[in-house]
TIVO-2410 file (N, C-alpha, C; in nm, 3 decimals):
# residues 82
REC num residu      c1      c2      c3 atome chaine
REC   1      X   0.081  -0.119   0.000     N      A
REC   1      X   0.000   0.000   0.000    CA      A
REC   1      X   0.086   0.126   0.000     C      A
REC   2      X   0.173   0.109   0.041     N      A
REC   2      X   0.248   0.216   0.085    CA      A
REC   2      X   0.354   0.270  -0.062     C      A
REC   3      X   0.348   0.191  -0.098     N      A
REC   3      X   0.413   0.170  -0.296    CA      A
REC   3      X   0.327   0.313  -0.350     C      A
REC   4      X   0.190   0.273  -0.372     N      A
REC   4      X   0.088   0.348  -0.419    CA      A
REC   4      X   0.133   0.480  -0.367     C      A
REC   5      X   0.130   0.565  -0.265     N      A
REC   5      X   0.168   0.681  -0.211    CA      A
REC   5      X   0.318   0.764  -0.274     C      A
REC   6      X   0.390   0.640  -0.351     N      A
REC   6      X   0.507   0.692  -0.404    CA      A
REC   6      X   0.495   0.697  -0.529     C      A
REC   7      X   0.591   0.777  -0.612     N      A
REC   7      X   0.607   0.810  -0.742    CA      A
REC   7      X   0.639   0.635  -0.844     C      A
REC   8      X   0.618   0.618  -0.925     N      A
REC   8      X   0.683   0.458  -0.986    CA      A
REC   8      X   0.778   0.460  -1.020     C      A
REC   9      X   0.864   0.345  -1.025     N      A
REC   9      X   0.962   0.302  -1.047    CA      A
REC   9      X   1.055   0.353  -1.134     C      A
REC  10      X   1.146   0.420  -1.153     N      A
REC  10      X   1.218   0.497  -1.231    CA      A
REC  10      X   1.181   0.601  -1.236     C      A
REC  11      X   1.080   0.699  -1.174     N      A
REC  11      X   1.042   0.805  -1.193    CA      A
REC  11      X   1.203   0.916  -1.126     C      A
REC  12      X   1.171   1.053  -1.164     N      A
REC  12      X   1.272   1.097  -1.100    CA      A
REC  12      X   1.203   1.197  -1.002     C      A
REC  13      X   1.294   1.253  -0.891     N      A
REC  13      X   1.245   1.281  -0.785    CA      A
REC  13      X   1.376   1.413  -0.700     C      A
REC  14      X   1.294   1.503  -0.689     N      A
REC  14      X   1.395   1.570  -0.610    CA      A
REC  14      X   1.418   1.586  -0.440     C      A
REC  15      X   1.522   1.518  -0.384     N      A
REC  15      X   1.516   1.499  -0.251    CA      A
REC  15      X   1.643   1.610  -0.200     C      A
REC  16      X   1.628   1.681  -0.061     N      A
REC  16      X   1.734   1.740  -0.052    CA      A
REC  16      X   1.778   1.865  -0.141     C      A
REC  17      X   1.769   1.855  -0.259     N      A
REC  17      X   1.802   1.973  -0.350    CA      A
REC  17      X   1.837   1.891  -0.460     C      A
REC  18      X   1.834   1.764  -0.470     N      A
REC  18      X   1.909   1.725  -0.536    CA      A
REC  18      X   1.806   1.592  -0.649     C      A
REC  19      X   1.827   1.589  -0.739     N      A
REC  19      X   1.720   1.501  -0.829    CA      A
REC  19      X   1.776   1.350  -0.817     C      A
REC  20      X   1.681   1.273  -0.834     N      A
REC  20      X   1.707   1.147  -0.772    CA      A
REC  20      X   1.625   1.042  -0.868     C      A
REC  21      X   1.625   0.921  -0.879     N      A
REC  21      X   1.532   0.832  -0.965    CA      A
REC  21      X   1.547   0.743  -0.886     C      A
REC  22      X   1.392   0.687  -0.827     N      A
REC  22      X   1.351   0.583  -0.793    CA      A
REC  22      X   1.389   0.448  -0.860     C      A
REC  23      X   1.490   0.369  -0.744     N      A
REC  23      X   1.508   0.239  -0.780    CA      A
REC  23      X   1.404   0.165  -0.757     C      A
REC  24      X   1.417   0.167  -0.627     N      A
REC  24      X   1.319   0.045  -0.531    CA      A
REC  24      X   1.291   0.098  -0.410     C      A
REC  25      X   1.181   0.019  -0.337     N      A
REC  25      X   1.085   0.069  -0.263    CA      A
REC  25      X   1.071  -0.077  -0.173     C      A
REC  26      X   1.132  -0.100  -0.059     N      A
REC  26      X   1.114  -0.174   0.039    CA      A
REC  26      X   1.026  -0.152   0.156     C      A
REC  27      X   0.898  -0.200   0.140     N      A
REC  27      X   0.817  -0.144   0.241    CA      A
REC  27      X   0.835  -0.205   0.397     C      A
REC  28      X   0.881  -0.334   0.390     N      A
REC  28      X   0.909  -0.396   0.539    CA      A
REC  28      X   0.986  -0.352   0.575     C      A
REC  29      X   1.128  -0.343   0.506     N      A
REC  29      X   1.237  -0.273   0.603    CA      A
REC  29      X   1.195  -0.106   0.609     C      A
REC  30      X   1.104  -0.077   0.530     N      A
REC  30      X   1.135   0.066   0.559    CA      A
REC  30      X   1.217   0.158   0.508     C      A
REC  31      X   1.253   0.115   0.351     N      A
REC  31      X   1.368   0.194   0.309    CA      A
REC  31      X   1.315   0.201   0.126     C      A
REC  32      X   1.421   0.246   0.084     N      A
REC  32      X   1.360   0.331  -0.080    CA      A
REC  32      X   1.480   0.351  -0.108     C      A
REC  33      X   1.546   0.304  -0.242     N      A
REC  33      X   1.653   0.302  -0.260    CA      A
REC  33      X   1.692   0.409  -0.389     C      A
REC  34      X   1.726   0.509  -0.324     N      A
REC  34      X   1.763   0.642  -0.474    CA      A
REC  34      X   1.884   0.634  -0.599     C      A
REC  35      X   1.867   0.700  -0.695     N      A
REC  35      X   1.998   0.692  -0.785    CA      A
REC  35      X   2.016   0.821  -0.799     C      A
REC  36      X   2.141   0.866  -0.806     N      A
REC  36      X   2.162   0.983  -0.858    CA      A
REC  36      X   2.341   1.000  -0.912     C      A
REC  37      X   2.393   1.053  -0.965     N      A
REC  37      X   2.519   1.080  -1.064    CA      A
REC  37      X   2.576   1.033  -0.974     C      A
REC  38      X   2.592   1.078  -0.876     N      A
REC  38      X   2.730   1.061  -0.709    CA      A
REC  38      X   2.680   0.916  -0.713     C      A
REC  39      X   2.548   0.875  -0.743     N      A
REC  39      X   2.568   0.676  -0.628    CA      A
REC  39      X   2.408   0.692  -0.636     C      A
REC  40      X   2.410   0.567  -0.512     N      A
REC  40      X   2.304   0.520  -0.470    CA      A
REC  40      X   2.323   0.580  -0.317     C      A
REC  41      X   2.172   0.557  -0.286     N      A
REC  41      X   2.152   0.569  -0.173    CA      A
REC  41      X   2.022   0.515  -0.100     C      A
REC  42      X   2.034   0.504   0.030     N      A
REC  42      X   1.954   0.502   0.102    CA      A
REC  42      X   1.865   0.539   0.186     C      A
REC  43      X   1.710   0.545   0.176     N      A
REC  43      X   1.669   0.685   0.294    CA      A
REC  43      X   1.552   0.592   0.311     C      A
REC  44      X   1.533   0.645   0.448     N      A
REC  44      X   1.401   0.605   0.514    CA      A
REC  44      X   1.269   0.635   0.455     C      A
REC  45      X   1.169   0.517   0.466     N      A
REC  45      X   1.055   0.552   0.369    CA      A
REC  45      X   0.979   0.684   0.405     C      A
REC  46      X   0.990   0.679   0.552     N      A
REC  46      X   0.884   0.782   0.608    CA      A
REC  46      X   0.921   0.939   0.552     C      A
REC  47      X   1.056   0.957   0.501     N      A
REC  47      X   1.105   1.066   0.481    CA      A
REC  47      X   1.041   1.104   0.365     C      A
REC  48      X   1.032   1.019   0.272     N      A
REC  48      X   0.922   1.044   0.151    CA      A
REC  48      X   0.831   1.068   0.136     C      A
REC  49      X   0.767   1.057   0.199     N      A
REC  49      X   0.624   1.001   0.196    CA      A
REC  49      X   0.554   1.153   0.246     C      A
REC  50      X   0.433   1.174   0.194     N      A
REC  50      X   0.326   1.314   0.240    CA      A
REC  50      X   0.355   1.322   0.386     C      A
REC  51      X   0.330   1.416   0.465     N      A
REC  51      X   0.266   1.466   0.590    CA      A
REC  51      X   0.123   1.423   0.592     C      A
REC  52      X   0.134   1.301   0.680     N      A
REC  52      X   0.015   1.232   0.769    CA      A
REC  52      X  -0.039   1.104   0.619     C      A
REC  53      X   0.094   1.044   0.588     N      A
REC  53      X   0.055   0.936   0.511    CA      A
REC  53      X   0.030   0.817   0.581     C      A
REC  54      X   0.008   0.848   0.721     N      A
REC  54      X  -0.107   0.720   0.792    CA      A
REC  54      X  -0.227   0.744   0.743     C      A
REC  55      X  -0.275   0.855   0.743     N      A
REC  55      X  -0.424   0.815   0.714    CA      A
REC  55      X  -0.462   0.759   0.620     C      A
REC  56      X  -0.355   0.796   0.479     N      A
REC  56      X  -0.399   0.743   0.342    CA      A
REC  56      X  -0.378   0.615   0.340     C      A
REC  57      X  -0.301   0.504   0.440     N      A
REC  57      X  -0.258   0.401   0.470    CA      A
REC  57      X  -0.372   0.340   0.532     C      A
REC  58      X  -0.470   0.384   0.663     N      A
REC  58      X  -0.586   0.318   0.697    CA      A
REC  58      X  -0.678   0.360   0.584     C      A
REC  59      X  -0.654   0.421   0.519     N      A
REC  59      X  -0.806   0.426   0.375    CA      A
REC  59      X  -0.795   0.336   0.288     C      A
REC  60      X  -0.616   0.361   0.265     N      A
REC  60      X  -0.648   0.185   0.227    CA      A
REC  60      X  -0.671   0.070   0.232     C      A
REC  61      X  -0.616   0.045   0.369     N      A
REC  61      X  -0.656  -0.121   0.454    CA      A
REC  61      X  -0.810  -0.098   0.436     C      A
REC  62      X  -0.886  -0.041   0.447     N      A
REC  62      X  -1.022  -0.065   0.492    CA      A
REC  62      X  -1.078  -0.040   0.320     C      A
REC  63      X  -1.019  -0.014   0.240     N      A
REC  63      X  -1.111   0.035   0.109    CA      A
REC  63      X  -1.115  -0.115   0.019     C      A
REC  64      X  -1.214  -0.194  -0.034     N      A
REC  64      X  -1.199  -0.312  -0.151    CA      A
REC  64      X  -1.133  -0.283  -0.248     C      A
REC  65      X  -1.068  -0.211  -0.328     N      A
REC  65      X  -0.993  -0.230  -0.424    CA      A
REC  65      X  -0.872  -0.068  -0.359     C      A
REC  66      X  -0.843  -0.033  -0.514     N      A
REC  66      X  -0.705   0.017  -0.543    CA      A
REC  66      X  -0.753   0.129  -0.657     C      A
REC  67      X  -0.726   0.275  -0.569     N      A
REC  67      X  -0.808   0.348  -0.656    CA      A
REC  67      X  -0.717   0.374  -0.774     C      A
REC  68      X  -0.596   0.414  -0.717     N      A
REC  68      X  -0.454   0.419  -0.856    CA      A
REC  68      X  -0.433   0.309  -0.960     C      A
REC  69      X  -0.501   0.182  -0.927     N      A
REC  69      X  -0.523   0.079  -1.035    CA      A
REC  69      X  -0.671   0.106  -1.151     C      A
REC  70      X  -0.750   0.166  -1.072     N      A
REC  70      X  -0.856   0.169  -1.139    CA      A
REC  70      X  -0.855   0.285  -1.215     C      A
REC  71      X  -0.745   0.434  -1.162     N      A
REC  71      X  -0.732   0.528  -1.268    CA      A
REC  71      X  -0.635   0.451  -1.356     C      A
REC  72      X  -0.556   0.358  -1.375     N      A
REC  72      X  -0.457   0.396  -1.458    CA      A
REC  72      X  -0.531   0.253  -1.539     C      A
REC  73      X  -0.607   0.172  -1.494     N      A
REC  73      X  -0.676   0.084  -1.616    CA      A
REC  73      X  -0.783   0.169  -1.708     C      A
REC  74      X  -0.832   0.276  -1.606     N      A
REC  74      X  -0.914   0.399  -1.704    CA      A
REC  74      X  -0.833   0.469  -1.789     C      A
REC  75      X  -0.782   0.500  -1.766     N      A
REC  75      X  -0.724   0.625  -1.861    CA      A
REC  75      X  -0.621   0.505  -1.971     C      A
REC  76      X  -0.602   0.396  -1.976     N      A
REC  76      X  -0.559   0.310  -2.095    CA      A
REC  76      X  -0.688   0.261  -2.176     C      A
REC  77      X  -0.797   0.188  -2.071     N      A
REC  77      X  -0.920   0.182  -2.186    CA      A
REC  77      X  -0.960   0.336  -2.298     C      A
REC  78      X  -0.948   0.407  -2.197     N      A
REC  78      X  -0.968   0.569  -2.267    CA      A
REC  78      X  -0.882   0.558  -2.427     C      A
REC  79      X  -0.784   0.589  -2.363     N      A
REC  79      X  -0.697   0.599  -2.468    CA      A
REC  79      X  -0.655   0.505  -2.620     C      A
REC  80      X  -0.752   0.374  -2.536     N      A
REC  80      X  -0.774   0.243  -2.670    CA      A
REC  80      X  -0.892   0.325  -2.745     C      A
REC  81      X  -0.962   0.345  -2.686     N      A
REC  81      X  -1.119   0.378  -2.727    CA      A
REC  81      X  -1.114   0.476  -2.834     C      A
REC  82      X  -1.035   0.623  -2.804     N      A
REC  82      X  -1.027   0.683  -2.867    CA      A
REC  82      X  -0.945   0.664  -3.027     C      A
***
């Protein structure tokens, strides 16, 4: 769940001052693994993540599906259709 709240996989990202591209996203340990020119790195998930991304975390435990699945299967039927 906590995936969903973040940008996808290779996206790029500015942390610090500094632009970064999403490797990976370890939600048990708690960590998110960055790329940038200097290296890799490591940072804590919580550091990423919105101000008060618990709540969006119990909306999801309690919600039946996956609303970011259901926009992004919409907006591809869309885009067949047209």
């Amino acid at each position: 769940m906590v995936k969903n709240l973040l940008p996808v996989i290779g996206s790029n990202l500015c942390y610090e001052g500094k632009e970064y591209t999403l490797m990976h996203v370890d939600p048990i340990r708690e960590i998110v693994l960055l790329q940038s020119e200097e290296g890799k790195r490591q940072v804590k998930l919580h550091e990423l993540l919105p101000t008060d991304y618990q709540k969006a975390l119990e909306h999801c435990k309690s919600c039946g599906g996956c609303c970011r699945r259901w926009s992004m299967e919409h907006e591809t039927s869309t885009g067949i259709e047209q």
